[in-house]
N, C-alpha and C positions, 0 to 999 in steps of 0.2 A: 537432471531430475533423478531421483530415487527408483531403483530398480523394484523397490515395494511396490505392490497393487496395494490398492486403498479400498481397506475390508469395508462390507455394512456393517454400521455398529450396532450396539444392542441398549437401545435408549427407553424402553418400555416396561423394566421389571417392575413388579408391586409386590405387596405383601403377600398376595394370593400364592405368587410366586415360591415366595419363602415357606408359609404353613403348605402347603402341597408338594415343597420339594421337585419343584421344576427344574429343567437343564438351564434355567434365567436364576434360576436358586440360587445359584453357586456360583462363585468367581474362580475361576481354577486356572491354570497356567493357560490356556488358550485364550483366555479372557484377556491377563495380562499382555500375552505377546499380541494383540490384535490392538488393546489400547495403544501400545506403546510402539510397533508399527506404524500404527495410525498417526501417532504423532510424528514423527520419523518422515512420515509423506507430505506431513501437512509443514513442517520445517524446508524440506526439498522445495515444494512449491510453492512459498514464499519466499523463501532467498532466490529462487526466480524470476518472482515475480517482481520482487523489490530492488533485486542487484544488489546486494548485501548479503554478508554474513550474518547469522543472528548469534545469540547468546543460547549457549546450549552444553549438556552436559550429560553424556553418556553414562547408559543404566544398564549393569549385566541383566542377560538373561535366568530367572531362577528356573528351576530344574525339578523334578520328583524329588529329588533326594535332598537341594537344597531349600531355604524358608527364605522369601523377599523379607526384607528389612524395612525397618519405617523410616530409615534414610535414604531408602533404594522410594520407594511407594511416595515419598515425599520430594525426592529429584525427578520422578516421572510426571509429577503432575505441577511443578515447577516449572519445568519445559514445555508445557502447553500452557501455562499463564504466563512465559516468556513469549509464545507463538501469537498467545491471542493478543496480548500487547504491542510486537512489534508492525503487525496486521495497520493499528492506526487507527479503531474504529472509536468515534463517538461514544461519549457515556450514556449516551440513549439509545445505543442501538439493540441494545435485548440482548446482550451475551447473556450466557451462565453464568454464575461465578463460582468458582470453585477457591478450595482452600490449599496450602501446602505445609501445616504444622499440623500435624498428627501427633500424638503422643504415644510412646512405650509403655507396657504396663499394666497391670490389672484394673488401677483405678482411673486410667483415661478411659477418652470416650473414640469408640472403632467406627470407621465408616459406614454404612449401613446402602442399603439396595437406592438407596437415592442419590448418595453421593455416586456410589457410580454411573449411575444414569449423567448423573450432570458431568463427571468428566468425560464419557464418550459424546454428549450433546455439545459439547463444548468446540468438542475437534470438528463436529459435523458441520456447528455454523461456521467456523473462522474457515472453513474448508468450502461454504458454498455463498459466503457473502463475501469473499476477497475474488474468487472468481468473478463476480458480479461488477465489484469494485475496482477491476484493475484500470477499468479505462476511464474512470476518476482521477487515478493517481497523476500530478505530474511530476516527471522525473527533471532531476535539476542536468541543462545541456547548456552549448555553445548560443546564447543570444546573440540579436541584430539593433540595435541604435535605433532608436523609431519605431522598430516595429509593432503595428497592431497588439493590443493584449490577446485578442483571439487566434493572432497567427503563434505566438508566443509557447501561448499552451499548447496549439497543437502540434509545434517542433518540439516541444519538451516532453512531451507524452509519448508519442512516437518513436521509436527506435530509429525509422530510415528519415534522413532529411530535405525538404525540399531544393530540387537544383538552384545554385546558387547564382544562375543566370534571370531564374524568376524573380520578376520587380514586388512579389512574394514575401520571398523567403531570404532577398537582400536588397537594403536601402543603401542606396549608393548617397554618402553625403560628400556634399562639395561648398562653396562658398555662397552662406547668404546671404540677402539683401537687405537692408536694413527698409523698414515699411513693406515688406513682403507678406500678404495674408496669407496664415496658417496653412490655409488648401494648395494657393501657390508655393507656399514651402513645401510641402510634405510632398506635392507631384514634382519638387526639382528634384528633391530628395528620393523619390521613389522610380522615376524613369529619368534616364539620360538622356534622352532624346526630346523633352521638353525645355523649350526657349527660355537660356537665364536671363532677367534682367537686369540690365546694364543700365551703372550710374551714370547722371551725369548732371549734368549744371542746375543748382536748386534756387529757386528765387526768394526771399527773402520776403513773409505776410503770405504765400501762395495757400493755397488749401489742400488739404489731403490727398484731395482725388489728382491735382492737378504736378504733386510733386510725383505722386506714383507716376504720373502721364509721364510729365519731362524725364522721370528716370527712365523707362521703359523705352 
């Protein structure tokens, strides 16, 4: 995990903001390094959470004396619609959406007090619905032959795995019988210590039940 702490963000400004010249006014370098911090955390604890690298692309830090770029301001929020993508959430689940083509220039159009809001709100959801979501996720592991779909997921979701001695978490298969019902299969198949049945002389016109007899 990331030696970053994971600031509060600042998801509230309005225009009031702006014509009164509040400390929510202005974006200023502590602004930047807190967004982009925060991203920084929110990548650490998904590639934790997911066991994967993600796609990511490192942004200097600007400085008083230097001016971010709209290549730098467009790689930062790049990397958090990289973040909120590899997350995996539904297209219905409420994200923000944010953009990453800014323009240079007098006659583009500059992000304004709401863009920001949405990219700090952005990092805040993918940062408190993945927590939520992890024990959703299932991770792809070592399956068993047979096995339950419900035991399935939950060894594949889980990091630690069920002793392989539980008639659980291993189906022991061996040789089966032909006219064997399902149930009798799946308990020859699931404990060893249940009686196989053993072929033997089949009479020719007999009936179902009676062949199962004679084999048994």
């Amino acid at each position: 995990m990331s030696s970053l702490k994971y600031i509060h963000p600042i998801t509230d400004r309005t225009l009031a903001d702006i014509t009164a010249r509040t400390a929510k006014g202005y974006f200023n370098l502590v602004d930047w390094y807190r967004v982009y911090d925060n991203s920084v955390y929110l990548r650490d604890l998904l590639e934790c959470l997911l066991g994967r690298t993600l796609s990511w692309t490192d942004v200097s830090y600007p400085t008083i004396t230097t001016f971010p770029t709209v290549a730098s301001l467009n790689q930062m929020l790049q990397n958090i619609i990289n973040m909120e993508e590899s997350a995996g959430f539904p297209v219905i689940s409420g994200m923000v959406v944010i953009t990453a083509d800014w323009q240079e220039g007098t006659g583009a159009v500059s992000p304004d007090y709401e863009d920001a809001n949405n990219w700090e709100n952005l990092i805040e959801q993918v940062r408190n619905t993945i927590a939520l979501a992890a024990d959703y996720r299932i991770q792809s592991g070592v399956s068993s032959c047979g096995q339950q779909r419900f035991f399935q997921s939950r060894f594949r979701t889980f990091r630690y795995a069920i002793p392989v001695y539980s008639p659980i978490a291993s189906f022991v298969a061996g040789i089966g019988s032909s006219d064997c019902g399902s149930v009798r299969g799946r308990k020859f198949r699931t404990y060893e210590s249940v009686s196989r049945p053993v072929a033997g002389l089949k009479s020719c016109g007999a009936s179902r039940n009676m062949l199962n007899t004679r084999r048994y």
